[in-house]
N, C-alpha and C positions, 0 to 999 in steps of 0.2 A: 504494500500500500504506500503511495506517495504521503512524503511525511510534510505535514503542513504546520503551521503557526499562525496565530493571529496576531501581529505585533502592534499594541497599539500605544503608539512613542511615539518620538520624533527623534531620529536620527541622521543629522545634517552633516556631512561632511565637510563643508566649506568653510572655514575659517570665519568667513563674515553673520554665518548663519542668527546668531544668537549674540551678538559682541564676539568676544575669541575666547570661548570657554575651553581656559587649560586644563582639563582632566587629562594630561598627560603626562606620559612617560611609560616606564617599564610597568606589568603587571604581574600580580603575585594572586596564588590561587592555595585559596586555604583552607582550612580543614584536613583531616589525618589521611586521608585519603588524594591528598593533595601533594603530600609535602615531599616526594620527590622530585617535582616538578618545577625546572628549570622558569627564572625570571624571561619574559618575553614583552615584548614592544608591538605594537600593532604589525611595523614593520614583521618582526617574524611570523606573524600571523598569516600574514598575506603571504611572505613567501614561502609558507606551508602547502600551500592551496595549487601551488606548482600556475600559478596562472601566468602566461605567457604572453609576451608581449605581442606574440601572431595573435589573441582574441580581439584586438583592439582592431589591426591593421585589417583584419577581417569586414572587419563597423566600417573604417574609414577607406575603403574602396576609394577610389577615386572617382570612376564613373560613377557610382551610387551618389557619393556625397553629393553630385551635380545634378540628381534627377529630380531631388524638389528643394521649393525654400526651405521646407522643414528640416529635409533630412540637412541641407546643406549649413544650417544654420547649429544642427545637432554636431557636425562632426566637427567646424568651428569652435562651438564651443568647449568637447572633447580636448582639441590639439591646443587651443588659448589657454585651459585650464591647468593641463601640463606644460605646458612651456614657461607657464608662469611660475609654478611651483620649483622647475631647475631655473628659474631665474633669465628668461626670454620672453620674449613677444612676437607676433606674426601679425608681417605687414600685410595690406590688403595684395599687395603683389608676391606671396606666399614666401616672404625672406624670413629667417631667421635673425633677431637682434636683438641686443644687452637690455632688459627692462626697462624700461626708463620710469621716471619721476611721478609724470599722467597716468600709469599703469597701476599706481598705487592703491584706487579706491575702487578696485573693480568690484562690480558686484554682477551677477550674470545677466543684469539688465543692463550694466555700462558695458561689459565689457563687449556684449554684442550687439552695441547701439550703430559704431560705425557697418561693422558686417550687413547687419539686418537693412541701412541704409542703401548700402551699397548693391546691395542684391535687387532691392527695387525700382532701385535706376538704372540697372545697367548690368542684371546679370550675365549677360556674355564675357564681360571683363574680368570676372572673376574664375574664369575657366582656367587661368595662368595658376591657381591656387589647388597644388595636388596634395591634399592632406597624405594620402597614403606614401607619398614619398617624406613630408615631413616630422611623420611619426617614425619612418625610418631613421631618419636624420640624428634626431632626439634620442633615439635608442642607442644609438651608435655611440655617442657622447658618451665621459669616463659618470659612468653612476655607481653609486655606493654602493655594495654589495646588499643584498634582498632588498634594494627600494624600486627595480623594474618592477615588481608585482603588484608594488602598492603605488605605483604611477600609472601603471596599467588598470586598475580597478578603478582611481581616481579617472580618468580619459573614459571609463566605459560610465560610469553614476553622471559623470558630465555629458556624456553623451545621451543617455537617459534620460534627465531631468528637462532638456528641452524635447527631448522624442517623443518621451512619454506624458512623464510632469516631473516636480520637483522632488517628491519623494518614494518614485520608486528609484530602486537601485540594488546592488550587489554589497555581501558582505561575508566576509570567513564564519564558513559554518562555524568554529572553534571558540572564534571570540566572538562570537553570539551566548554560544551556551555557555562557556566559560568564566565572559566577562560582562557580558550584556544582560544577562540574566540569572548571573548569579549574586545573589547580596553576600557572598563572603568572600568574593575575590576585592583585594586590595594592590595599591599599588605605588609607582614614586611619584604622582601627581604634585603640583605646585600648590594647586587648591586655590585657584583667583579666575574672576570672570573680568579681562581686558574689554574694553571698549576703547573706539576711535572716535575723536571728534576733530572739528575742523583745526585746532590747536596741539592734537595728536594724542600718542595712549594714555587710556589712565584704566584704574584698578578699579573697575564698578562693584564688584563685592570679593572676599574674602573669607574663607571656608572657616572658620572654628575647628581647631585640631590641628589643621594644616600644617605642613611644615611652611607657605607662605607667615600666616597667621604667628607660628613660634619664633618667628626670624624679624618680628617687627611692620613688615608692611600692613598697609593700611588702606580700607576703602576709600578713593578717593584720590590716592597718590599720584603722580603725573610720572610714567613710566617714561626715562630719559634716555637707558642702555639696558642691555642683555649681555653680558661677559665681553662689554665693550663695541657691539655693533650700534650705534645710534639709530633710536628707533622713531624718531621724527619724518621722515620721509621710506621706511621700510615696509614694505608689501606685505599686507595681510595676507595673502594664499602661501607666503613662508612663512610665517610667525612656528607652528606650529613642529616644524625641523629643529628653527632656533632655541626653543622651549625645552626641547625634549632631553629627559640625563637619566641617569641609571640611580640606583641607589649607594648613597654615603657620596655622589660628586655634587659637587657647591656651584649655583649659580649663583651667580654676580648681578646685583640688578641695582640700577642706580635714578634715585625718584627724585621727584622736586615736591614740598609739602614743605608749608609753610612760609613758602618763598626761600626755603634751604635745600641746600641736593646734598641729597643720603646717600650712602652706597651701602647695601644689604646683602649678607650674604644667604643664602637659602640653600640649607643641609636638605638633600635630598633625602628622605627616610620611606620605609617600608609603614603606609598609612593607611588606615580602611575610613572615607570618608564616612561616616554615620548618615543613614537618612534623615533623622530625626533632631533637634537639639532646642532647649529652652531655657529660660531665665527667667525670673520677675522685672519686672520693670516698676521703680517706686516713684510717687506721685501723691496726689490729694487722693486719686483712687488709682490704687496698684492694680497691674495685670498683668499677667504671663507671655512675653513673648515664644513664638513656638518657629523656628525656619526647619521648613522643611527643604530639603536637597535635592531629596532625588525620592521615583516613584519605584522602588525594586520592589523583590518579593520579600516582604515581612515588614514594609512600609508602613504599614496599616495598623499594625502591632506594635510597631515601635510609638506611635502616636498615642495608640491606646494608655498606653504603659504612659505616657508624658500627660496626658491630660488627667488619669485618675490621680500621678501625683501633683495637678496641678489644681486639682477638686480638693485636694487637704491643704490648700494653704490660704484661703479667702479672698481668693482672686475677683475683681470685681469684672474682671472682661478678656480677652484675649483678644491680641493680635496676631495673627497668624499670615507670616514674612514667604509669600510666594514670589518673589523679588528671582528673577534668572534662573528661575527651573525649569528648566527643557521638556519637562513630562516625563514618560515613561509607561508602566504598566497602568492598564486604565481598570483592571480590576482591582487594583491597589486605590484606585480611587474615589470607584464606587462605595468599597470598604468605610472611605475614611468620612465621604459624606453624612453615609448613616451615624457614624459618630453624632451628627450634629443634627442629626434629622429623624433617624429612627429608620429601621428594615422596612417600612410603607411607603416611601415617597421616594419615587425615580431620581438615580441618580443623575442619567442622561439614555440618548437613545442612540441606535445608529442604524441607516440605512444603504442599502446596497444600490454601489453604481450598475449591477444585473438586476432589472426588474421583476425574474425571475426567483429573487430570495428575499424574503418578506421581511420589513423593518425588526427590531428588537427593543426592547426596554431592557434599561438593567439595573437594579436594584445592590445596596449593601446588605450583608447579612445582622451587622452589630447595632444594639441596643444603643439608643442616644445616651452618650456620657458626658456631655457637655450641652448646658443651657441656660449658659450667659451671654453674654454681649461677643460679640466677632466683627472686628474689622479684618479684613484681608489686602497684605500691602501687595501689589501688585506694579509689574512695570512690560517695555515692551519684549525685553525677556521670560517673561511669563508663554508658557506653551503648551498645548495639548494637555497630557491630562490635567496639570497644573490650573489652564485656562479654565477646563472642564469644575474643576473642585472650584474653583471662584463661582464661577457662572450660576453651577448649583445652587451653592449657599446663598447668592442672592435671590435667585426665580424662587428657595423655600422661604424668603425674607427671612434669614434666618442672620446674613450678613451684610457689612456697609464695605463697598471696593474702594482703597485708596494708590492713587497713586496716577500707570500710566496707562494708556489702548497696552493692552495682552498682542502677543505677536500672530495670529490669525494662524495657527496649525488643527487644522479641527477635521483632517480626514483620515484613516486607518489603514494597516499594512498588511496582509494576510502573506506570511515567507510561504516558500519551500526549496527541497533543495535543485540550484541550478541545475539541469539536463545539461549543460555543456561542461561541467566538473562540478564531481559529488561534493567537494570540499568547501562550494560557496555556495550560502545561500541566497536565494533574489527572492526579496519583498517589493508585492505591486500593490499600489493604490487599490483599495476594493469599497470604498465608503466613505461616509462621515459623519462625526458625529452633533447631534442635537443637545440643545439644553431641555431641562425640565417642559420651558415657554415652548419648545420649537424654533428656537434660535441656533443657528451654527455660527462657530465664532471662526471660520473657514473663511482665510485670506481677511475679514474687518475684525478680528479680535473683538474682543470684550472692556466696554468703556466701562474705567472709574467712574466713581460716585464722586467723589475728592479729588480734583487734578492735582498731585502733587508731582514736580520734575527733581529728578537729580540732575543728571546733566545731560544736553543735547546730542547723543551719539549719531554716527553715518549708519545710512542702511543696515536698520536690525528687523523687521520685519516683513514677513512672509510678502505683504503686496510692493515692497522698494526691492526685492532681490532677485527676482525669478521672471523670466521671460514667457514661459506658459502657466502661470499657476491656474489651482482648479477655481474654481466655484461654486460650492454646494449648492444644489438645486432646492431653492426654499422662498417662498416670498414671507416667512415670518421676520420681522421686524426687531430688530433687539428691542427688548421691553426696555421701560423709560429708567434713565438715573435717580437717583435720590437726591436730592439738592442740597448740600450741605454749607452755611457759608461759614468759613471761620472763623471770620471778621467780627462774629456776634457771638462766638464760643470764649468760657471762661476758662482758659486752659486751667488743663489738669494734669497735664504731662508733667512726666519725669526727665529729670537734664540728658539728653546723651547727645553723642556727635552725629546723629543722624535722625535729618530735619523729618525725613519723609516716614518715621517710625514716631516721633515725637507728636508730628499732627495727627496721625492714625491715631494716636488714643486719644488727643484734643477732639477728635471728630465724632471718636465712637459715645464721649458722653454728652454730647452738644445737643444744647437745647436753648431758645424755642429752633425751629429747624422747619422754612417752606414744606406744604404737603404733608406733615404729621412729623416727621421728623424720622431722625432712628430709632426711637423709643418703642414708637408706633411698629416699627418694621421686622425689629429686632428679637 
């Protein structure tokens, strides 16, 4: 029997997907049953899978690439995407040359702005442009040993995402089961979510536990080096080479905060980032800060266990910090709803792009353990299941959103293992998912109640990056905001360096408040 998955994540390759979430480096697979098992890098992953640079040149025919805009624009973006990543670019007249400066902010909509352009005026001209010989080309260059494999996958999901859409793609059966869905593999992650703005990198959040985190850096920092590359004018589709270390070697990163430049060193260590993690937060009225990380398997449990000790300590409300969570398992999420709601009321729904397989509802199994006040800090790193677990709480009125638009990831991946090697899996678009209302937050995210900004990052969400995205087919209407103004709130926050967590609890207890208020809602 063909072995299938239902994968409902978000798992974005691109550098620019989400800001530049470094969960990278080496990975460590644990448990007794584990621990013979050699540290690995994505990189060995892929070169496991024996996949060969002929898969690619296969795609990138050269006649084919020329038989429509699509395909042509697909193998474009294929060859742009690696060429960027060894650090080239390709002219419209099929040359190879040193990246330049303008190359830096590509996103799959810049980068095939000029292409897509040029193919409308004038595709005969572009027939001088033989992909299949420039993937040769490419290959042929001195590359580090196992990274063809993982250039080659990169070229085939780039190739993909304008063929198909953005999130089907290929991935190492291994580090699927391994590390994608295993909650106890850990690894030498740096633990910080980079973003780009027009004045360059900074640290938008910071993992707790992190070896980032133990080394001093700080949400907010203005990233200035990486073991001395100056990272002001450095290419987002590298970042992730340059990041990358083993465990016990030191990178070097040099910040600007407070109008002072630090140099920091960051011990790489063997770390299992925790899904779950909380604090009180004190005030006129105290409440439990709760971030959640990531959506793995025992997510759901790990919350549990956080809110029952967060029920013995007379918390008046909770904030719960969905701030750059990429999503993950969405039965981990339905889980965590019912936390807040009770096993009766829909977590979310999902319907099939085949007409022929009838919608779903999906409910949590867990007893409400929490029935105080909730705001949810939210920004445009917010995604999929993540978006999903916002979106809920509010359609149950159960919470108030603060913060930013959610990044619009709201369709579903169903794997199995590739037919052209056993050792990868390909996950294709098969849906997407609804709120409670009948709202899909697919490609317009989900708006706060409370606009609060940190800072103005470059193309982080699903409609600024992607040349085809989908659409869910739905004429429901996001249900209305909650009008919160804080101009007429008597803060009650407690002091900390972060404004947009400080107004989250100013908000959650604000009153009087247009249309009944949160009191009303809550």
């Amino acid at each position: 029997m063909e072995r299938r998955w239902k994968l409902l994540t978000l798992l974005s390759f691109t550098v620019l997907a989400i800001g530049v979430s470094l969960w990278l480096g080496r990975v460590w697979l644990s448990g007794p049953e584990k621990a013979s098992v050699a540290t690995k890098s994505v990189d060995d992953y892929w070169a496991e899978t024996g996949l060969s640079p002929d898969s690619l040149r296969d795609v990138v025919d050269d006649d084919t690439c020329q038989s429509s805009r699509r395909y042509f624009l697909a193998c474009a973006n294929a060859l742009v995407t690696v060429a960027g990543r060894m650090g080239y670019e390709i002219s419209l007249q099929g040359e190879l040359k040193p990246l330049s400066e303008k190359s830096n902010d590509q996103t799959e909509i810049t980068q095939l702005e000029t292409w897509k352009k040029s193919y409308s005026e004038n595709p005969q001209a572009l027939k001088v442009v033989r992909f299949g010989s420039l993937w040769k080309q490419l290959m042929e260059m001195p590359i580090q040993q196992g990274k063809r494999a993982t250039l080659t996958g990169a070229g085939l999901n780039a190739f993909l995402s304008v063929f198909r859409d953005p999130h089907t793609y290929i991935l190492p059966l291994d580090y699927y089961q391994n590390v994608i869905s295993n909650p106890q593999a850990s690894s030498t992650v740096l633990g910080v979510v980079l973003a780009r703005s027009e004045q360059g990198y900074f640290l938008r959040k910071v993992i707790e536990g992190s070896p980032a985190a133990s080394s001093g850096l700080q949400r907010g920092d203005w990233v200035l080096s990486v073991n001395e590359v100056v990272l002001k004018d450095y290419p987002p589709q590298r970042l992730g080479d340059l990041l990358r270390g083993a465990e016990g070697k030191s990178t070097e990163i040099e910040v600007l905060r407070g109008g002072k430049n630090l140099k920091i060193s960051v011990q790489r260590s063997n770390v299992k980032i925790p899904s779950v993690a909380w604090k009180p937060l004190e005030g006129d009225r105290p409440v439990g800060v709760l971030t959640l990380h990531k959506f793995a398997q025992g997510s759901c449990m790990d919350m549990k266990k956080a809110l029952t000790e967060m029920n013995g300590k007379k918390l008046q409300g909770l904030l719960l910090d969905l701030r750059d969570n990429s999503g993950g398992q969405m039965d981990e999420a339905a889980c965590m709803v019912s936390l807040f709601v009770g096993p009766d009321k829909a977590a979310f729904r999902i319907r099939y792009l085949d007409p022929s397989r009838d919608p779903e509802t999906h409910f949590g199994s867990e007893a409400q353990l929490w029935n105080g006040r909730i705001a949810v800090l939210v920004n445009s790193g917010t995604a999929s299941a993540a978006e999903i677990l916002a979106g809920s709480l509010r359609d149950h009125k159960r919470a108030l959103l603060v913060g930013e638009r959610t990044f619009g990831k709201g369709s579903f991946q169903e794997g199995e293992i590739w037919k052209r090697n056993g050792r990868i899996a390909f996950f294709q678009t098969k849906g997407f998912y609804y709120l409670p209302s009948g709202y899909s937050p697919q490609l317009k995210g989900v708006a706060p109640d409370v606009k609060v900004s940190f800072r103005k990052s470059l193309a982080l969400r699903e409609e600024d990056q992607y040349l085809n995205p989908l659409l869910s087919p739905s004429r429901v209407e996001e249900p209305p905001t909650r009008t919160v103004d804080l101009s007429i709130c008597a803060s009650s926050a407690g002091v900390t360096d972060d404004p947009q967590l400080n107004q989250a609890q100013t908000a959650l207890f604000c009153e009087p408040v247009a249309g009944g208020g949160p009191r009303a809602a809550l």
